[in-house]
PLY file of the C-alpha trace (Angstrom):
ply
format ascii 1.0
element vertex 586
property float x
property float y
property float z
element edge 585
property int vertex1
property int vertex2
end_header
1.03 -31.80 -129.53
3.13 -33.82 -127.09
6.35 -32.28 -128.40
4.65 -28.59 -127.53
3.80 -29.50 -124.03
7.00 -30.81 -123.37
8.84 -27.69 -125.31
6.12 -25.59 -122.83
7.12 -27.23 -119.66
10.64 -26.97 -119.91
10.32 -23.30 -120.97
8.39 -23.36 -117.64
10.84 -24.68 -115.81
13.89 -22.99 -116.64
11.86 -19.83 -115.72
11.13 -21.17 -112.64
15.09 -22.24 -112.28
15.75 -18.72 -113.27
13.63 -17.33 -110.62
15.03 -19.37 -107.96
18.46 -18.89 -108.87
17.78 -15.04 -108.74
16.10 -15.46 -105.57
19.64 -17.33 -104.03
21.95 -14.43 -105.29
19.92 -11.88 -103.08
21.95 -11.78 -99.70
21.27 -9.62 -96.83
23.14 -9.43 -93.67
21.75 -8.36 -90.33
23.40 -6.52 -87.32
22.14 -6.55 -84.19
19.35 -8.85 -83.12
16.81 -6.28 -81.24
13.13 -5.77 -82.63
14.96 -3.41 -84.93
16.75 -5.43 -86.72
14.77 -9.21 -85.99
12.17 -6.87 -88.26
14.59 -6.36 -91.09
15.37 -9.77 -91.23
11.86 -11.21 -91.04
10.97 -8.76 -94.16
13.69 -9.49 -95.99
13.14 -13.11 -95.53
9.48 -12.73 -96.74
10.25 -11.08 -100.02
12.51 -13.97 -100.90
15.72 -12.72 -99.70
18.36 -15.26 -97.48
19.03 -13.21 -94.06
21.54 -14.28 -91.68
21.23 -12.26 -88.15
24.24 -11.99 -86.04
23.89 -10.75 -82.48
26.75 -10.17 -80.35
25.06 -11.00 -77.04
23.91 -14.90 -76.25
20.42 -14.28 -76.50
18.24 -11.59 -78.77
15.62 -9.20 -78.04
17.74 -6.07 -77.60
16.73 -3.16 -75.09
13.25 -5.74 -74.57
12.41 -4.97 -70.95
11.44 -6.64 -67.67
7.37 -5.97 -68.19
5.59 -9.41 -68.20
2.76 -6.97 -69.60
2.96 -4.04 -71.26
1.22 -1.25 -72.29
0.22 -0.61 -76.13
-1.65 1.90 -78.27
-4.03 1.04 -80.25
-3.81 1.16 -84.46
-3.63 5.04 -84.18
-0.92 5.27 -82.22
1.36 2.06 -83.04
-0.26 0.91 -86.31
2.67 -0.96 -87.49
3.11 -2.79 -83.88
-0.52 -3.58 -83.58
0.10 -5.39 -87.37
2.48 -7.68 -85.86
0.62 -8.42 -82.58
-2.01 -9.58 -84.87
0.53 -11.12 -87.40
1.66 -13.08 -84.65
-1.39 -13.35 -82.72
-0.01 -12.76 -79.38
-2.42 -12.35 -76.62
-3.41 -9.24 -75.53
-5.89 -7.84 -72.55
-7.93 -3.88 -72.68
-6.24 -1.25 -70.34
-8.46 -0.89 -66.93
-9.74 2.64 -66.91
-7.85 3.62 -63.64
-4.43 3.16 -65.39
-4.95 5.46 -67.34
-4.18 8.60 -65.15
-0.92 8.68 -63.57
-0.29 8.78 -59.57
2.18 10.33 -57.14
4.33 9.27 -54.36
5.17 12.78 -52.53
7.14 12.81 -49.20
5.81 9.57 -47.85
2.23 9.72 -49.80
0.51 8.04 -52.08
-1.48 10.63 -54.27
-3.45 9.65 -57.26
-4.66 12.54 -59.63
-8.11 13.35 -57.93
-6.53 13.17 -54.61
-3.87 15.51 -55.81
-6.42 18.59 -57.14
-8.07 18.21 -53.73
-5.20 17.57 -51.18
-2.56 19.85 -52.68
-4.31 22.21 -55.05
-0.43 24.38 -55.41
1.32 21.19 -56.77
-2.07 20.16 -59.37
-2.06 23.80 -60.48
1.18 23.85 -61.07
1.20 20.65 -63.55
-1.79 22.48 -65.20
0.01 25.31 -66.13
3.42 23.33 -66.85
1.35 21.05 -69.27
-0.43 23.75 -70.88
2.67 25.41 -71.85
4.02 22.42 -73.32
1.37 22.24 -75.17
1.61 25.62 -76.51
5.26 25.06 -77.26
4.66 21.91 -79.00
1.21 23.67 -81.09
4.22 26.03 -82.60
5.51 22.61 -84.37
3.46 22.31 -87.70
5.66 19.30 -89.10
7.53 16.70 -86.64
9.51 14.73 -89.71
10.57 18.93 -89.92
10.20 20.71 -87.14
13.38 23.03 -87.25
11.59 24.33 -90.13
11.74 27.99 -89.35
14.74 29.61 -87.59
12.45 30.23 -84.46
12.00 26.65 -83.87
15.44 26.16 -85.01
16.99 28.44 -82.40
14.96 26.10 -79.68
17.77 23.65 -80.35
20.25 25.59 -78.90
18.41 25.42 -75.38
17.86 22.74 -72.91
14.80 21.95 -71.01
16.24 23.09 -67.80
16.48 26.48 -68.69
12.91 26.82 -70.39
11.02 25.11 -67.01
13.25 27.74 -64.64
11.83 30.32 -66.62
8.13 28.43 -65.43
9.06 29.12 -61.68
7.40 26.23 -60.56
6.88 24.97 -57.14
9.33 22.51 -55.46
7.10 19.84 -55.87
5.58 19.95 -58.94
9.22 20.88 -60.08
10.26 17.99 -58.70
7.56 15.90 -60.60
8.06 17.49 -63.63
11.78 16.89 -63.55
10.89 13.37 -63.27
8.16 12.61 -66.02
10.99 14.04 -68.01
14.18 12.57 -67.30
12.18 9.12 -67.06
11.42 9.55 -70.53
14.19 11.36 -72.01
17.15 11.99 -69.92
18.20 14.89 -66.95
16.15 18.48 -68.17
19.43 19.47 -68.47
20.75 17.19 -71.28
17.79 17.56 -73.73
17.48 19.69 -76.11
14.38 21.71 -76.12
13.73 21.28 -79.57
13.34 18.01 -79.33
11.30 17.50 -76.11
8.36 20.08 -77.85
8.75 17.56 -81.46
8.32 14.85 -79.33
5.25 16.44 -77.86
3.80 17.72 -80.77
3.75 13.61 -82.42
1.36 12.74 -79.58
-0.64 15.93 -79.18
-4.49 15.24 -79.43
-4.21 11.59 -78.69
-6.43 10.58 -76.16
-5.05 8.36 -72.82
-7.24 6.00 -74.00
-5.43 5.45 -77.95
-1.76 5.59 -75.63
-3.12 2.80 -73.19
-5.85 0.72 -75.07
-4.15 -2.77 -74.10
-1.72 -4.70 -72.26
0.93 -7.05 -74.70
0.94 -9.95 -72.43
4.16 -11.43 -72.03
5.86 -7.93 -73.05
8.09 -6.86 -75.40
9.93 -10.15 -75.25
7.19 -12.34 -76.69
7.22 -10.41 -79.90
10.85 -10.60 -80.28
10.34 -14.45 -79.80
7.39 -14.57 -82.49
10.39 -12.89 -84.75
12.90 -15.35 -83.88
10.71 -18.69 -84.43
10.29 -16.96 -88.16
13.91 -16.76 -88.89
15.67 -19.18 -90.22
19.19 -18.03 -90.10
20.42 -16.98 -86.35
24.01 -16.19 -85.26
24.09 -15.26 -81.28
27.37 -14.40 -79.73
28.63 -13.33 -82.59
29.73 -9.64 -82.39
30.45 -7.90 -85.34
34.22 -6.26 -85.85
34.25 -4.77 -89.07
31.85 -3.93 -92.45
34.17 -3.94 -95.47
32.22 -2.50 -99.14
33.39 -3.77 -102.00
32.14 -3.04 -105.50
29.76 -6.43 -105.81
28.83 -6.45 -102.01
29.69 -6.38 -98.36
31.60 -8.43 -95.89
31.52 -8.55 -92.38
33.95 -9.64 -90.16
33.21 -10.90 -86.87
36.30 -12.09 -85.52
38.83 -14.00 -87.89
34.79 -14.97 -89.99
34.06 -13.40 -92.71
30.71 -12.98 -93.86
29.61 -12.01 -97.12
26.35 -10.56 -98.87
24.57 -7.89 -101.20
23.71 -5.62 -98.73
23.57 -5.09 -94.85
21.39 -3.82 -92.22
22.86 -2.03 -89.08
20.81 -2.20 -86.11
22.62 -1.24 -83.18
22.23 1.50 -81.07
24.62 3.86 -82.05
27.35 3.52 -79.05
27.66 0.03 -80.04
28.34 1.07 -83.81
31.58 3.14 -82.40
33.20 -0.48 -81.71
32.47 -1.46 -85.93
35.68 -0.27 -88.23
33.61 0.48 -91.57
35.80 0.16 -94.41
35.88 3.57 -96.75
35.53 4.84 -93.04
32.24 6.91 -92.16
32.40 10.92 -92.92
33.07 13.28 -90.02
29.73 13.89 -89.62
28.49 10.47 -89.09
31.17 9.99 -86.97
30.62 12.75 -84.64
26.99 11.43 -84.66
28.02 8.62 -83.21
30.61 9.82 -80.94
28.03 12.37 -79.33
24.38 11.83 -79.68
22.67 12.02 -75.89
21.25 9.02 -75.10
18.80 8.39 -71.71
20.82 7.37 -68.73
18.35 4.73 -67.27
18.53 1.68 -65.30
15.35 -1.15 -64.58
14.59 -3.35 -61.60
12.23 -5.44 -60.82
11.20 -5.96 -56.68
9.77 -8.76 -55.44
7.11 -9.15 -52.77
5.57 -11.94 -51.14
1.99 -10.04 -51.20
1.25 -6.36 -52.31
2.31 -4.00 -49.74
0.82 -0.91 -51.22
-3.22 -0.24 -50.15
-5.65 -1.43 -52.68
-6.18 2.70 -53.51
-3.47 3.00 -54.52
-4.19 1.06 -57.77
-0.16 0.72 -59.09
-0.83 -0.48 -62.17
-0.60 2.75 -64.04
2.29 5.28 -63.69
3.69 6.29 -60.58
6.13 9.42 -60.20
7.94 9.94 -57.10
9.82 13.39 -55.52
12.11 11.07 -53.30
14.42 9.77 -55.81
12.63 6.32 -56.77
11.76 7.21 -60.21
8.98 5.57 -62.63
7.22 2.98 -60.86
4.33 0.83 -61.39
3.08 -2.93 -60.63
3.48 -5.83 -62.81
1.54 -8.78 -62.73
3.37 -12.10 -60.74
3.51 -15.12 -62.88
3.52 -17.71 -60.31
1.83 -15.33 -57.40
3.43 -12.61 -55.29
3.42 -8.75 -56.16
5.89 -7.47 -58.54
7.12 -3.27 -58.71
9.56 -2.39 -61.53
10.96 1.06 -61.20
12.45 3.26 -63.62
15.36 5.22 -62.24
16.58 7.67 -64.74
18.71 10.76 -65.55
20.91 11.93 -62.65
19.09 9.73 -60.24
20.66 6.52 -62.27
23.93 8.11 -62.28
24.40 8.51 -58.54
23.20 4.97 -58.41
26.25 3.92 -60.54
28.94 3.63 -57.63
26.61 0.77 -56.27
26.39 -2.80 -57.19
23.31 -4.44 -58.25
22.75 -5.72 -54.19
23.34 -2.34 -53.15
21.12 -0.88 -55.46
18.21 -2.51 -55.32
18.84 -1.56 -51.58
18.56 1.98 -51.96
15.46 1.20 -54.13
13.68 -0.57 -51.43
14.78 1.86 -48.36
12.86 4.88 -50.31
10.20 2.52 -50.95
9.89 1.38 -47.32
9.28 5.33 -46.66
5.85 4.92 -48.13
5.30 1.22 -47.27
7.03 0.13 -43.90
6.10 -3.57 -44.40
8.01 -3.74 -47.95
11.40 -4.91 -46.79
9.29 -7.84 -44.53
7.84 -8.99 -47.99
10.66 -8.62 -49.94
12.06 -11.53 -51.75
14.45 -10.86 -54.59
14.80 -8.30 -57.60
16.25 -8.39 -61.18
18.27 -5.27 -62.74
19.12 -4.53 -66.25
21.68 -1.52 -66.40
21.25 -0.30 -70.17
23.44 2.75 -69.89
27.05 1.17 -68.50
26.10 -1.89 -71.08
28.67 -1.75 -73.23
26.40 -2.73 -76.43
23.80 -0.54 -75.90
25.73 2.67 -73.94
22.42 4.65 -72.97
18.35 3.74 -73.17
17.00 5.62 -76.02
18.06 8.20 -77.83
17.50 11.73 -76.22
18.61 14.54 -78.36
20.59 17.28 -76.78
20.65 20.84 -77.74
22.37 21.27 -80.82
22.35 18.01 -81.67
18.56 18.30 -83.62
20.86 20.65 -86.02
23.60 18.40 -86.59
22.24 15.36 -86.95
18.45 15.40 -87.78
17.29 12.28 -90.19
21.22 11.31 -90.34
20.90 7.67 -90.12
17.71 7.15 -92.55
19.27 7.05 -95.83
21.95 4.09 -96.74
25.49 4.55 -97.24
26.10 2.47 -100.36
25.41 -1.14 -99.35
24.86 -0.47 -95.41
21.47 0.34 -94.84
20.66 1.40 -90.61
17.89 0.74 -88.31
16.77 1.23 -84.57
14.84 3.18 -82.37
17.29 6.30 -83.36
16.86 6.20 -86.69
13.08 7.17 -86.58
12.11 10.82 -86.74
8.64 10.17 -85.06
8.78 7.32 -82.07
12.40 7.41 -81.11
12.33 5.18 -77.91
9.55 2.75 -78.87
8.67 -0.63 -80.19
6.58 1.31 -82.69
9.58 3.15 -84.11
11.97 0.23 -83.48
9.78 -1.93 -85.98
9.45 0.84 -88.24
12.73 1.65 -89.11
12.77 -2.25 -89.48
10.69 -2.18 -92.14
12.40 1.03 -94.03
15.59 -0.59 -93.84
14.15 -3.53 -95.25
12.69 -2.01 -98.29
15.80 0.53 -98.96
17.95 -2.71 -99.23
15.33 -3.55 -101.62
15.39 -0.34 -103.15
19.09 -0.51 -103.39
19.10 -3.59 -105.54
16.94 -2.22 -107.57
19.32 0.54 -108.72
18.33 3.00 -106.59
20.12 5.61 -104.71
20.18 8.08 -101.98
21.30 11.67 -101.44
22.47 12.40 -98.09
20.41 14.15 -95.31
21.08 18.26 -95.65
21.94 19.27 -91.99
22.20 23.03 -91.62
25.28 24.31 -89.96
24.79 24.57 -86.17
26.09 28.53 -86.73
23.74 28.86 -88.81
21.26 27.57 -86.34
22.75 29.73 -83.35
22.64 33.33 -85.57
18.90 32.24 -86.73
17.98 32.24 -83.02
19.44 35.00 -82.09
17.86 37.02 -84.90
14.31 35.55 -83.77
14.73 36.14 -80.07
15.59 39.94 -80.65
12.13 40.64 -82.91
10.08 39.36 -79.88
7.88 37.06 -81.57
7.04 33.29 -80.43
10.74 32.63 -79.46
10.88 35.30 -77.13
7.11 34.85 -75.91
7.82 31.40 -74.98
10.08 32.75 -72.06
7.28 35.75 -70.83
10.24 38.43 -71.91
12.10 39.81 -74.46
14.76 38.93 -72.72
17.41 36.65 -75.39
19.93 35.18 -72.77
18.91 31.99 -71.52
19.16 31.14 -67.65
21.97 29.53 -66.57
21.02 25.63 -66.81
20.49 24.12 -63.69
20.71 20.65 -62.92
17.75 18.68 -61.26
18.36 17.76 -57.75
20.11 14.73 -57.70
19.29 12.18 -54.91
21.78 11.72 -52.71
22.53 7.97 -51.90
21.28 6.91 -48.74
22.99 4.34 -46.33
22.08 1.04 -46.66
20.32 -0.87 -43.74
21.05 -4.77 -43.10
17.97 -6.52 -45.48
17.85 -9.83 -45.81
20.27 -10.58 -49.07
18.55 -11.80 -52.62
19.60 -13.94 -55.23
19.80 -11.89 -57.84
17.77 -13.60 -60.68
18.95 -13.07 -64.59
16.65 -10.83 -66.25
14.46 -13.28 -68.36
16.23 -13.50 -72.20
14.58 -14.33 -75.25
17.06 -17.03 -76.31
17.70 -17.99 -79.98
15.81 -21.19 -81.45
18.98 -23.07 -83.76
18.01 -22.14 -86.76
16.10 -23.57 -88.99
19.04 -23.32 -91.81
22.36 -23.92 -90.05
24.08 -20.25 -90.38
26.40 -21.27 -93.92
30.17 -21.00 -93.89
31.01 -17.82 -95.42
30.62 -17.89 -99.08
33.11 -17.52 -101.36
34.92 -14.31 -101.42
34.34 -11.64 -104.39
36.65 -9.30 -105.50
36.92 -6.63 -103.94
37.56 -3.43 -105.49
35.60 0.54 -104.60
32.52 1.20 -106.11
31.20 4.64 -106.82
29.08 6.22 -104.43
25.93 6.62 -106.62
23.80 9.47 -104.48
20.59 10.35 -106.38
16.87 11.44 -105.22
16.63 10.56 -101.57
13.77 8.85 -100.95
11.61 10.09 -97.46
8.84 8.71 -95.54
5.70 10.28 -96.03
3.83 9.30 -93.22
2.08 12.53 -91.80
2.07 13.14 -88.07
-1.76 13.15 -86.56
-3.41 16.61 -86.78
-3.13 16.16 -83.18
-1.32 14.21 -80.29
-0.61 14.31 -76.17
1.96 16.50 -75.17
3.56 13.70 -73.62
4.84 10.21 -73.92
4.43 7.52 -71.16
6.39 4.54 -71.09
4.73 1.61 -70.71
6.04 -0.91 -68.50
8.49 0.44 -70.28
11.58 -1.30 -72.21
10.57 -1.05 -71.66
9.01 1.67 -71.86
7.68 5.66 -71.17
7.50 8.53 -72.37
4.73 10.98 -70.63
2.78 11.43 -67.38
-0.76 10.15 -68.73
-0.19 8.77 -71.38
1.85 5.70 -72.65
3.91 4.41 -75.52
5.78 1.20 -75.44
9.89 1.04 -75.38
12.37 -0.86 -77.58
14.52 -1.56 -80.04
0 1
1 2
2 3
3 4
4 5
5 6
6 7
7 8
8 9
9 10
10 11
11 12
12 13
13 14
14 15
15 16
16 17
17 18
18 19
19 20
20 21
21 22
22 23
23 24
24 25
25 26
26 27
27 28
28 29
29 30
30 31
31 32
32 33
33 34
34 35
35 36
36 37
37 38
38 39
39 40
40 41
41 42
42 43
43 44
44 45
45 46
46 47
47 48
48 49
49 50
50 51
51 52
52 53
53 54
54 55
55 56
56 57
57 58
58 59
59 60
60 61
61 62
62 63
63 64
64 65
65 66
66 67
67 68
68 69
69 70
70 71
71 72
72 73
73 74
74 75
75 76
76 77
77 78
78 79
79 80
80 81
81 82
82 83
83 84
84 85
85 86
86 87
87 88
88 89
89 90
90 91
91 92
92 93
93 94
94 95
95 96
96 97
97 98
98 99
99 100
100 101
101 102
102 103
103 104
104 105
105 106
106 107
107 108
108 109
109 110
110 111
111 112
112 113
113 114
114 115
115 116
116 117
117 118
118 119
119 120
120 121
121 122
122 123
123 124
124 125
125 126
126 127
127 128
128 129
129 130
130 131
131 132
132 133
133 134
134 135
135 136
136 137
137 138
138 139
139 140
140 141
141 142
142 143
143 144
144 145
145 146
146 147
147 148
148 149
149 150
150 151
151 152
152 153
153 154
154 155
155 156
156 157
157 158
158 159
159 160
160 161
161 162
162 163
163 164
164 165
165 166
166 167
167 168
168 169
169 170
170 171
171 172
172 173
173 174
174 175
175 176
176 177
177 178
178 179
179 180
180 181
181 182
182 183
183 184
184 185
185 186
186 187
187 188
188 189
189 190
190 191
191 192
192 193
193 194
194 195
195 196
196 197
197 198
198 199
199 200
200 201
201 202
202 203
203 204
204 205
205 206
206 207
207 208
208 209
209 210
210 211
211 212
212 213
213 214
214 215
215 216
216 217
217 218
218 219
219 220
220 221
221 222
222 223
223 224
224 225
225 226
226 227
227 228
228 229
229 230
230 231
231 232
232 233
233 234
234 235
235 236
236 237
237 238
238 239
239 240
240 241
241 242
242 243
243 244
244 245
245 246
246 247
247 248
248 249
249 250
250 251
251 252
252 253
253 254
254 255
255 256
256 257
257 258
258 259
259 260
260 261
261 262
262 263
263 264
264 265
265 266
266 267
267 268
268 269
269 270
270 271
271 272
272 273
273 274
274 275
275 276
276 277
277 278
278 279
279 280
280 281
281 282
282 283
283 284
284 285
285 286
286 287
287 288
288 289
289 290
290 291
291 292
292 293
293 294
294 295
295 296
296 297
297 298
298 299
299 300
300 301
301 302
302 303
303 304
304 305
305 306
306 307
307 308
308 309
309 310
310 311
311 312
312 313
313 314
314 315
315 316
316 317
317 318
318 319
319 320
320 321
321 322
322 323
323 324
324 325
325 326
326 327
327 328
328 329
329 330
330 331
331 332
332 333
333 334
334 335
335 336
336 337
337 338
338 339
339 340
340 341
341 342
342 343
343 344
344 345
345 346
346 347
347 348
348 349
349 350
350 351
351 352
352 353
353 354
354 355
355 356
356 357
357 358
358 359
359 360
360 361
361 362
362 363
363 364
364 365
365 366
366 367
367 368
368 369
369 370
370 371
371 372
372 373
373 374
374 375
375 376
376 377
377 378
378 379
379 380
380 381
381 382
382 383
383 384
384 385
385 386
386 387
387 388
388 389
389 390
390 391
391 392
392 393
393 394
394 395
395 396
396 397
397 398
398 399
399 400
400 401
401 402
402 403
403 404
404 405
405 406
406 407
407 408
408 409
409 410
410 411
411 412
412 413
413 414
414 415
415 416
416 417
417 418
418 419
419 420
420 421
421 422
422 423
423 424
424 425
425 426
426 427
427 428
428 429
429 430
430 431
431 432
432 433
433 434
434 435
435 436
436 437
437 438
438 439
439 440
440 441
441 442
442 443
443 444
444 445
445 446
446 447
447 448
448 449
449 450
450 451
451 452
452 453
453 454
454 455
455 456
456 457
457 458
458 459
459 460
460 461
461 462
462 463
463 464
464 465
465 466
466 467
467 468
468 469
469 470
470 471
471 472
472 473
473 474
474 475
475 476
476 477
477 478
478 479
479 480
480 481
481 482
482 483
483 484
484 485
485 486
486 487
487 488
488 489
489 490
490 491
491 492
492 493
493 494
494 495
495 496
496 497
497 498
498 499
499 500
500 501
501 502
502 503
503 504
504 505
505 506
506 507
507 508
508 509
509 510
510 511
511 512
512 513
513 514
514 515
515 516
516 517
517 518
518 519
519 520
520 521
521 522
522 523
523 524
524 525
525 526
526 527
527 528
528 529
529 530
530 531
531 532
532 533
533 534
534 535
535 536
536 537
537 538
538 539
539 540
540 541
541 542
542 543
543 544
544 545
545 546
546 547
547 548
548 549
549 550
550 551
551 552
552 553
553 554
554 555
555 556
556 557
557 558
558 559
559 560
560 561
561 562
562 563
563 564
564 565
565 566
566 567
567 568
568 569
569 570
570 571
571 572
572 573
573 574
574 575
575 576
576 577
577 578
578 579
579 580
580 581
581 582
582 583
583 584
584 585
């Protein structure tokens, strides 16, 4: 009897040894350490897996932005980011109604919606009509995982939203207002492809204001990608990654004269950060033209700071506020050791012609076309904080922003491994590009494909139909006069000539008292809990077959219905439309 138990616990305990030493072999490597890929690592850490994370910057949290308190969507609208809030249990407070509506800042006036219908019925008309046929154009969308799924919507790829809102002959104003809602969420009309602006419009058609703006995340985006961090246990910051080498039994990545080595890896930086990584059998030419020329959103973030609120209690700046004069997105954000605090959005051509400027200067030019609607601003002004994601050289650009053509190049790309490299981020994912929701989601399906992967499985590569093909489809469409043609109120096939919004030209900047610029708050790296291990020891390397079976897709169905627009919420962090709200990251 004795004899059995004993034979019975050892057979127990070499399966347990077994286990464990199976559990030790599985090695993952993680690139980049925004809420992209701080997701990837957390779920491959759960199911057993040893992570390490290497960041090239000092501190993690990616494209996390300057909101102390932003706004969410409830489980219908960012299910998978409301599962971590809870996960993580990080505090959260409802949306005020009044947020929920966004207001105006026209020619030296503060304007909220109500006031708008009643004080300049032309310009509230106008945004009627321009959202109506939005949502017309993005009702013609039946699948947004698909939507060039008919050569009429495919030929909308080869136009940019410039040309489609001349064809609107809108007033200056609205025009004006219109331009920005767009650019602030996307990039200049100009640059995006239309295509993509009505996809984007069908995922949140039908959803209320209230599902885009049901809570504030208080602490923003950068308290979740601190809940992330205290969870890992292997962190390497500053470490910027040089090369990704496959071999046939795994993957090593160089960061400087370092080697690292693993199973698999995750890739999770935005993509003009990718350009700097020598991948070694190089990428295809279509990967690499991805890279070289998907449109990302020009946008840069700062944060003023005010003794006391200078804007009238009506004005109610907590929601979002869109400007004609230049100043962008704008609303208030809660002080953390009293004051008033404005961050502004300035996006598109608008951040551009703020390039030539420092970060003094430009937070100048913020506050003199602020001081147009509140004279006592520059009294009460006491510092600001800027974050310039588009000339940062790891990021290049905000979020990605597809521009015409580029839907029929590169749709679904990046969602399907390449051998051992598996890639994540906020342009990976077909339905929330631009947002924590679909940062954290393509987290999780790179996650399980490196699961997948050592499981045997493979991937076929995305099939992209030929832009030609794309161009003749259109063409075809537009001349039998049916939606395509409809859309523009003629038969009429040749686009407008694109025109650019009106860039704001700088203004001269008037002696204000001179701020100390504060660093924008970083979510630095706990040391590990593990101390990151010397590089292990070096397999052979030698090719391995590309093994390219059934691809395996995402099934998750876009709602029935959704808003025709996106709103960032204290954005990045993060907006995408006019009344509504969805939060910004990677």
């Amino acid at each position: 009897m004795s004899a059995g138990w004993l034979r019975a616990c050892a057979l127990v305990m070499m399966g347990l040894f077994s286990v464990s030493a199976l559990a030790k072999d599985k090695t993952a490597i993680v690139i980049g350490g925004g809420l992209s890929g701080l997701t990837a690592a957390y779920e491959l850490q759960n199911k057993g897996w040893q992570v390490t994370l290497l960041e090239a910057k000092s501190s993690l949290g990616g494209r996390s932005g300057m909101a102390t308190s932003e706004w969410i969507g409830n489980d219908k609208t960012q299910p998978v980011l409301n599962k971590y809030v809870s996960t993580f249990k990080l505090g959260i407070t409802p949306a005020p109604e009044f947020v929920r509506t966004p207001g105006y800042l026209i020619d030296g006036v503060y304007y909220s919606a109500a006031d708008l219908a009643t004080k300049d019925p032309t310009t509230a008309e106008a945004l009627k009509r321009y959202e109506k046929t939005l949502d017309d154009l993005a009702r013609s969308i039946e699948d947004p995982q698909n939507p060039s799924a008919n050569s009429t919507l495919h030929a909308l790829d080869q136009i940019n939203v410039s040309n489609w809102l001349d064809r609107l002959t809108l007033p200056a104003t609205a025009r004006q207002l219109v331009n920005q809602q767009i650019r602030t969420r996307y990039d200049e009309p100009s640059r995006l492809s239309l295509l993509y602006f009505a996809q984007q419009s069908r995922v949140y058609r039908g959803f209320s204001d209230r599902d885009l703006r049901a809570s504030r995340l208080l602490g923003g985006s950068p308290v979740l990608a601190q809940a992330f961090v205290k969870q890992l246990k292997t962190i390497k910051t500053s470490a910027p990654v040089s090369a990704i080498i496959q071999e046939k039994d795994g993957v090593t990545v160089k960061v400087g004269s370092v080697g690292y080595q693993a199973d698999y890896v995750v890739v999770a930086v935005p993509l003009r950060a990718l350009n700097k990584i020598q991948m070694t059998p190089a990428l295809d030419a279509q990967h690499l033209a991805a890279i070289k020329g998907t449109n990302y959103g020009w946008r840069d973030q700062i944060l003023l700071k005010f003794k006391t609120p200078v804007w009238e209690s009506k004005a109610r700046m907590s929601g979002e506020i869109y400007s004609n004069t230049g100043l962008g997105m704008l609303w208030v954000e809660p002080a953390l050791k009293g004051g008033a605090n404005v961050v502004i959005n300035l996006s598109g051509d608008n951040a551009r012609v703020m390039q030539a400027f420092g970060d003094k200067q430009m937070a100048d030019q913020v506050l003199i076309r602020l001081h147009a609607f509140y004279p006592q601003a520059r009294g009460s002004f006491t510092g600001y904080e800027i974050r310039r994601y588009s000339t940062d050289p790891s990021m290049g650009g905000a979020y990605l922003a597809f521009g015409p053509g580029q839907i029929s190049k590169y749709w679904r790309l990046w969602e399907r491994p390449i051998q051992r490299v598996a890639f994540a981020g906020e342009h990976t994912d077909t339905l929330y590009p631009g947002t924590l929701e679909g940062a954290l989601r393509t987290g999780q399906r790179a996650a399980s494909q490196v699961e997948d992967l050592a499981a045997g499985k493979s991937f076929e590569p995305a099939k992209i139909v030929p832009a030609a093909t794309a161009v003749a489809a259109g063409a075809v469409a537009a001349k039998k006069g049916n939606f395509f043609s409809n859309l523009f109120g003629g038969s009429d096939d040749k686009p407008a000539p694109v025109k650019a919004p009106e860039p704001v030209a700088p203004v001269a900047p008037t002696p204000a008292p001179a701020p100390a610029p504060t660093p924008a708050a970083a979510v630095e790296a706990p040391k590990p809990a593990v101390p990151v291990k010397a590089e292990p020891s070096k397999k052979t390397p030698a090719k391995a077959p590309v093994k390219k079976p059934a691809a395996k897709t995402e099934t998750k169905k876009a709602p029935a219905k959704a808003p025709t627009k996106k709103a960032e919420l204290a954005k990045k962090p993060a907006t995408k439309p006019a009344a509504t709200t969805e939060t910004k990251a990677q």
